[in-house]
C-alpha positions in Angstrom: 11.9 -3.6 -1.0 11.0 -1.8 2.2 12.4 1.9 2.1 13.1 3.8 5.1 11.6 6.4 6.0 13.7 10.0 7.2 11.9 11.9 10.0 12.4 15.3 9.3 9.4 17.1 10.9 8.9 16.2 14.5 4.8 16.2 13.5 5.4 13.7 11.2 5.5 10.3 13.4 1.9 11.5 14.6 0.3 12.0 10.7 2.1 8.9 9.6 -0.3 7.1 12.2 -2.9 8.6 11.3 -2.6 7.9 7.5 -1.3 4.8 7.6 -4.3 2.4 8.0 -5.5 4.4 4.7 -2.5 3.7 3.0 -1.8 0.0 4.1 -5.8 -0.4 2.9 -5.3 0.9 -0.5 -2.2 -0.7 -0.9 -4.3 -4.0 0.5 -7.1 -3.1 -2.2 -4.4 -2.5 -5.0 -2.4 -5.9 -4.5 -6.1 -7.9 -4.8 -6.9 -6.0 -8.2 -3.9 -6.5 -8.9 -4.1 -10.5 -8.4 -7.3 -10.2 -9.8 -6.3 -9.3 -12.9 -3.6 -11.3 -12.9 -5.8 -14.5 -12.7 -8.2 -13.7 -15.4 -5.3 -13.4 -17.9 -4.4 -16.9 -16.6 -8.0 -18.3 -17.3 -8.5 -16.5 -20.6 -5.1 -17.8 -21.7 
């Protein structure tokens, strides 16, 4: 499910780096609450 990405603005490589250790943390932190949640409906079940 990886989607590619279209550079259009020549600046864009450059943010990307930037903002992409914030992203790939959130999503990091999003996947764990994710399979947080996901094992307590198992236990209370």
């Amino acid at each position: 499910m990886i989607k590619r990405i279209e550079f259009v603005d020549p600046n864009l490589p450059s943010d990307i780096e930037k903002i992409l250790p914030s992203i790939l943390a959130q999503a990091l932190i999003n996947k764990l609450q994710n399979e947080n949640i996901t094992d307590n409906k198992n236990k209370s079940a």
